[in-house]
DRENPA-726378 format. One record per residue (C-alpha): z, x, y. Coordinates in Angstrom, 1 decimal, padded with zeros to 4 digits. Each point is the difference from the previous one (the first is absolute). Layout:
<atoms>
<atom><up>Z</up><east>X</east><north>Y</north></atom>
...
</atoms>
This chain:
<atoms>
<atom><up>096.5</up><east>092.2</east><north>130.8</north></atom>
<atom><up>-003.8</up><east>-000.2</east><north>001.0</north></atom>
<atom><up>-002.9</up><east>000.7</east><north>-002.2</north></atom>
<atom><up>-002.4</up><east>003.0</east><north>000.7</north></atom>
<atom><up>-002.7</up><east>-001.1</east><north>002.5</north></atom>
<atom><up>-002.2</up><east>001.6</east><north>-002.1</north></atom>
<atom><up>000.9</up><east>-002.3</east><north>-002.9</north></atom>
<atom><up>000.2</up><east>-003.7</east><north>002.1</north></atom>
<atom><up>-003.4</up><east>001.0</east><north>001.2</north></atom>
<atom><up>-001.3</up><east>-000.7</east><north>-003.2</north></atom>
<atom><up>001.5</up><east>-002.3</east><north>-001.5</north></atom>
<atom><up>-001.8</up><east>-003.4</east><north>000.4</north></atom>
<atom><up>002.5</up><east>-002.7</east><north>000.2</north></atom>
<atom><up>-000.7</up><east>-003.9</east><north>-000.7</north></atom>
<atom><up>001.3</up><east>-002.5</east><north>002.8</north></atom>
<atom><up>003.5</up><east>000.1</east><north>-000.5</north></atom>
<atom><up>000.1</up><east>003.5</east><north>000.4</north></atom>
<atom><up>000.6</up><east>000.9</east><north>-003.6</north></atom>
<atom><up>-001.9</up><east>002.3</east><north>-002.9</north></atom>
<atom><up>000.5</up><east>-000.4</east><north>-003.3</north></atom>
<atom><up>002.2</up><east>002.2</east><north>-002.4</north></atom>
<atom><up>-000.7</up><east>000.6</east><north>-003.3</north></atom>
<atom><up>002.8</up><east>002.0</east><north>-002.4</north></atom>
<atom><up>-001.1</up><east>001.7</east><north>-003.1</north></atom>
<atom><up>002.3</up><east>001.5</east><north>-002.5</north></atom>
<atom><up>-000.4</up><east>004.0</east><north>-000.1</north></atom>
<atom><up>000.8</up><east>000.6</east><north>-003.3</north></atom>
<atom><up>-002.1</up><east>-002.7</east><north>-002.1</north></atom>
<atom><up>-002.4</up><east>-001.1</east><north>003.2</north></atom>
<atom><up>000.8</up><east>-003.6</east><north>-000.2</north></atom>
<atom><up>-000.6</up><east>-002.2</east><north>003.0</north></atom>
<atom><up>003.5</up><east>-001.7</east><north>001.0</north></atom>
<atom><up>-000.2</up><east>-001.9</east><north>002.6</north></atom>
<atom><up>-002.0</up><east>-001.0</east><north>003.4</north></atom>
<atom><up>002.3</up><east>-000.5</east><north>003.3</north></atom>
<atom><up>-001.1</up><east>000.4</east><north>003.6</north></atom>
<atom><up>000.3</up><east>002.8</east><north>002.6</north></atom>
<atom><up>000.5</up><east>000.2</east><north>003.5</north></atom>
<atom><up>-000.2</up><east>003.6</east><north>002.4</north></atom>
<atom><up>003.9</up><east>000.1</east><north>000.0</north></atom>
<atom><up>000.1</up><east>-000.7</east><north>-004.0</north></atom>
<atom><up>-002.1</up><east>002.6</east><north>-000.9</north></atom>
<atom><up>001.7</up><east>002.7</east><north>002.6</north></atom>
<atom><up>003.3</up><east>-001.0</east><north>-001.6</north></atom>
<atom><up>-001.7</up><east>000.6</east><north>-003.3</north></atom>
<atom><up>-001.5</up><east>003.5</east><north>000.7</north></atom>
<atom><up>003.3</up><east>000.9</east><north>001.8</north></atom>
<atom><up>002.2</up><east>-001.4</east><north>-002.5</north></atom>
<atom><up>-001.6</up><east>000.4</east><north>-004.0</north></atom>
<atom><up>001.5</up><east>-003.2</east><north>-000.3</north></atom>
<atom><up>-003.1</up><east>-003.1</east><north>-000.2</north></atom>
<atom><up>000.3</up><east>-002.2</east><north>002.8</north></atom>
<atom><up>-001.5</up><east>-003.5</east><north>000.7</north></atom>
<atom><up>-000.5</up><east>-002.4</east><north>002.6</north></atom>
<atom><up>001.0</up><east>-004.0</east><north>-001.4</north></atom>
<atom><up>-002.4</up><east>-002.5</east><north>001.4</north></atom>
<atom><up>001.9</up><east>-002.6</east><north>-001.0</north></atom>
<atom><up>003.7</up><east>001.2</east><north>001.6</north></atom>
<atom><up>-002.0</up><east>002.0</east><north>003.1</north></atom>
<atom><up>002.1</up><east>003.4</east><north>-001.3</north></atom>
<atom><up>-000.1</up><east>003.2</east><north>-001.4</north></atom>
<atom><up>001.2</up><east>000.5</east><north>-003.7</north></atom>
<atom><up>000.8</up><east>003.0</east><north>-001.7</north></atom>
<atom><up>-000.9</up><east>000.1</east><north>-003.9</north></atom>
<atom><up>003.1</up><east>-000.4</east><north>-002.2</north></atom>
<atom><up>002.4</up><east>-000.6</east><north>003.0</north></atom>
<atom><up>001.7</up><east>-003.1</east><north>-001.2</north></atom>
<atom><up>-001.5</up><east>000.3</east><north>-003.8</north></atom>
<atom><up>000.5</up><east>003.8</east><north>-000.9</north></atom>
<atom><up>-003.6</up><east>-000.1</east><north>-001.2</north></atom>
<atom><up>-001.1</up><east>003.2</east><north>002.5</north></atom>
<atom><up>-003.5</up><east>001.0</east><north>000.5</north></atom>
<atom><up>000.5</up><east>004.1</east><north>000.9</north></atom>
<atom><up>-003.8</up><east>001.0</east><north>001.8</north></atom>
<atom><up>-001.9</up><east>003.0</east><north>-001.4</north></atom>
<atom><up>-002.5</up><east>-000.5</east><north>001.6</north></atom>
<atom><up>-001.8</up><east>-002.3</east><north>002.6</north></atom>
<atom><up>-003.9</up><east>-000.1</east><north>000.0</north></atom>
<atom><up>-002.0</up><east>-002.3</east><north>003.1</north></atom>
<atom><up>-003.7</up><east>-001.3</east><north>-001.9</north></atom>
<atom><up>-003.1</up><east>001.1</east><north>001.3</north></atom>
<atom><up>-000.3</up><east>-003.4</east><north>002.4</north></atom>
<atom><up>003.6</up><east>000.4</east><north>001.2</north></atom>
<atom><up>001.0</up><east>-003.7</east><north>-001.2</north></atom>
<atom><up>002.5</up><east>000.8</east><north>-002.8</north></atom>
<atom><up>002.6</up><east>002.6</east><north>-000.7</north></atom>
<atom><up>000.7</up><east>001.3</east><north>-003.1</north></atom>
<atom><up>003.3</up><east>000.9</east><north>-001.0</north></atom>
<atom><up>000.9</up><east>002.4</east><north>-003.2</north></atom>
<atom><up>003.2</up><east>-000.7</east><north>-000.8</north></atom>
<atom><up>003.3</up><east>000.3</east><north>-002.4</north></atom>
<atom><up>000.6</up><east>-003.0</east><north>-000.9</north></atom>
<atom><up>003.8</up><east>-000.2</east><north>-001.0</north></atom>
<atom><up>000.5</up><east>-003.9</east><north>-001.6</north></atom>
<atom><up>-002.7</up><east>-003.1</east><north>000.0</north></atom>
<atom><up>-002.2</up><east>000.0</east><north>002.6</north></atom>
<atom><up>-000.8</up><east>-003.4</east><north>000.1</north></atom>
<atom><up>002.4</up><east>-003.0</east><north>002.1</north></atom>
<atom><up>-000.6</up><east>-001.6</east><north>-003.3</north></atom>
<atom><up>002.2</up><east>003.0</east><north>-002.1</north></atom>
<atom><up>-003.4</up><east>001.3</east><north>-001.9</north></atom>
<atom><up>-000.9</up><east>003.5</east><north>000.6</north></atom>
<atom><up>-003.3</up><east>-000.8</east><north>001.7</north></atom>
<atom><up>-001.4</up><east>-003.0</east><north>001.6</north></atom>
<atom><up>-003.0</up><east>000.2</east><north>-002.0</north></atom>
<atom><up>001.1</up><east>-000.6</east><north>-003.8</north></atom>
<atom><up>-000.4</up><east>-003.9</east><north>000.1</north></atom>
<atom><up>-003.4</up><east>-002.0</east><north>000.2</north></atom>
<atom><up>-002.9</up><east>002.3</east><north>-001.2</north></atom>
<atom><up>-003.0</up><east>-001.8</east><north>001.7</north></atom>
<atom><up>-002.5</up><east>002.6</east><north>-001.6</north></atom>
<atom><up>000.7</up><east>002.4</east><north>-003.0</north></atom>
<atom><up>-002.0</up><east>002.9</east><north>-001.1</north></atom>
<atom><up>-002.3</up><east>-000.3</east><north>-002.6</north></atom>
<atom><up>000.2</up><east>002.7</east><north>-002.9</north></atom>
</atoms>
């Protein structure tokens, strides 16, 4: 699989090579999680539905919820208006989090609203 020309032109990568990839829940718009994004990742995503990452840590490609069931199905895929982040909209089927919590965001609140 290669991505659209069209599309690597503008994405702006950082030195590894990588954007980042943000997941957001369709139904209730929560933010899930972060992971990164090479070319070949998000060709396999567009291609497939089915979100796919690159690890930094293990140098490979992961597929949400292919060892842990917890599947991210993609709706839709958005590029921001600098073309450094990805944004998935996804089904989330399971927790999103490697921790087992539906998002990575529902620990440490650093700021709350007022009301």
């Amino acid at each position: 699989m290669s991505l659209d020309p069209a599309v690597a032109a503008r994405l702006k990568r950082n030195e590894a090579g990588l954007v980042a990839a943000i997941a957001q829940e369709r139904g209730t718009g929560d933010v899930l999680m972060m992971a990164w994004m090479d070319d070949e990742a998000l060709a396999r995503t567009l291609e497939t539905r089915k979100a796919t990452y690159f690890s930094r840590s293990r140098q490979q490609y992961w597929v949400k919820g292919e060892t842990s069931g917890h599947t991210q199905y993609v709706h839709e895929v958005r590029l921001d208006c600098d073309g450094d982040t990805v944004l998935l909209i996804v089904d989330q089927e399971g927790a999103a989090c490697h921790t087992g919590t539906h998002t990575c965001w529902d620990g440490d609140v650093l700021l709350a609203a007022r009301s």
